[in-house]
Each structure stands twice: as structure tokens, then as C-alpha cells.
C-alpha positions in Angstrom: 2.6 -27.4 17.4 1.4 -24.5 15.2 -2.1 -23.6 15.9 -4.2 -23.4 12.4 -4.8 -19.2 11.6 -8.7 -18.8 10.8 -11.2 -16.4 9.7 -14.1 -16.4 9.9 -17.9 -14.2 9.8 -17.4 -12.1 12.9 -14.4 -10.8 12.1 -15.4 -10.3 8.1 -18.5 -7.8 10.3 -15.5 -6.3 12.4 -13.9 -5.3 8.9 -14.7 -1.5 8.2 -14.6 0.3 5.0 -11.1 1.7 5.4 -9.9 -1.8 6.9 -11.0 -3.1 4.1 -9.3 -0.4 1.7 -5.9 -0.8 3.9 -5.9 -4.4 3.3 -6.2 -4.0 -0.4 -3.9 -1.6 -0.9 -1.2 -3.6 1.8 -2.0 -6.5 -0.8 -0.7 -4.9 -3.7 2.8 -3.5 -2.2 3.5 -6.4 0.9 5.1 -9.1 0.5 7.1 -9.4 3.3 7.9 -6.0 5.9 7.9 -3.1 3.9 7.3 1.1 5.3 4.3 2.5 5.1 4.9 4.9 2.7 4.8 1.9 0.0 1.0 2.2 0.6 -0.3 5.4 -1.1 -3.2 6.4 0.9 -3.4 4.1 3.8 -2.3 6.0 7.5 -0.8 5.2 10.7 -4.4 5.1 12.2 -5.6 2.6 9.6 -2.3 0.5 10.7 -2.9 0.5 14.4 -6.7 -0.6 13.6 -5.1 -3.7 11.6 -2.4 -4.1 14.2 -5.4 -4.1 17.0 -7.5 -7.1 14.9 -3.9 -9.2 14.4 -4.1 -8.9 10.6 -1.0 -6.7 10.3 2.2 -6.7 12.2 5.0 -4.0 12.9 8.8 -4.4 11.9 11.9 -2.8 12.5 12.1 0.4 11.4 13.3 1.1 8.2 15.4 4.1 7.0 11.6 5.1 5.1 10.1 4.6 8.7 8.2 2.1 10.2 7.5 -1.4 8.7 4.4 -3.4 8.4 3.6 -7.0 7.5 0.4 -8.7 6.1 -0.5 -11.7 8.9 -1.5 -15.3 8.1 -4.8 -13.8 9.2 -4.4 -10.8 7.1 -4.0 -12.8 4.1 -7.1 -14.7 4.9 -9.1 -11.1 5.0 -7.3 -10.6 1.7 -8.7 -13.3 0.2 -12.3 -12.7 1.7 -12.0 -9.3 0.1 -11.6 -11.1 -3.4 -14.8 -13.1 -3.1 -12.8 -16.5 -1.7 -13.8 -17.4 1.8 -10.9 -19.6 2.8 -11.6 -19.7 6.8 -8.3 -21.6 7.7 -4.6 -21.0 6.9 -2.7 -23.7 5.5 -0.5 -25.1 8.3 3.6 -24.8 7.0 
């Protein structure tokens, strides 16, 4: 069975600014794996820190380099960042 995705208040105080800024930014480009290049102004070291926290993933490159994807948990921060506090993932 699927284990349920959460987030919760420790890792909203593990967010930093420029997590924070990634995530938006991710938000408005991502929906499934696309290069970072889609994301104006967010950089390989704000990836990794995303990577490091499991809220973004990496793909196959792409011919525009490498490929990131929004996580379950990713898209709980997401909505955290827009003032909902959903702490579990719907199951699928």
C-alpha cells in the first residue's frame, strides 16, 4: 500500500526564502517533468536544496537539459505557500 505524503510544521521552518521562491516559481511552469530553464530565475543550487528535502525530483534529461518534477510533498509546500495548510496528500 501507498504510504499517505504529509507536511507538516517542521518542514514549513525548514523552508528558506529561496525554497520558498523555487517552489512558486516551479508551480507556475510544472506540471509534469519539465527543464529548468522553464523556471526564470530559479538555479541548479535551489534544485538540489529541493531535491535534498524530497519536494522536487529529477528526470531524464531533456534536449533543454535536465528535468525537474514537483513531488506529492512539493505540492503540499505549494499549497502551504498559498495560505492552505493541507498536511496530507490525497491517497490515488
Amino acid at each position: 500500500m501507498n504510504e499517505a505524503v504529509t507536511f507538516d510544521e517542521a518542514d514549513w521552518r525548514q523552508l528558506t526564502g529561496h525554497d520558498k521562491k523555487a517552489l512558486r516559481t516551479l508551480a507556475r511552469v510544472s506540471i509534469d517533468f519539465e527543464p529548468l530553464a522553464k523556471a526564470s530565475g530559479v538555479g541548479q543550487k535551489s534544485m538540489d536544496a529541493l531535491i535534498a528535502k524530497d519536494l522536487t525530483v529529477e528526470g531524464a534529461p531533456s534536449l533543454h537539459g535536465r528535468t525537474f518534477k514537483i513531488t506529492k510533498k512539493g505540492w503540499l509546500a505549494v499549497e502551504w505557500l498559498q495560505g492552505r495548510r493541507t498536511r496530507v496528500y490525497p491517497e490515488s
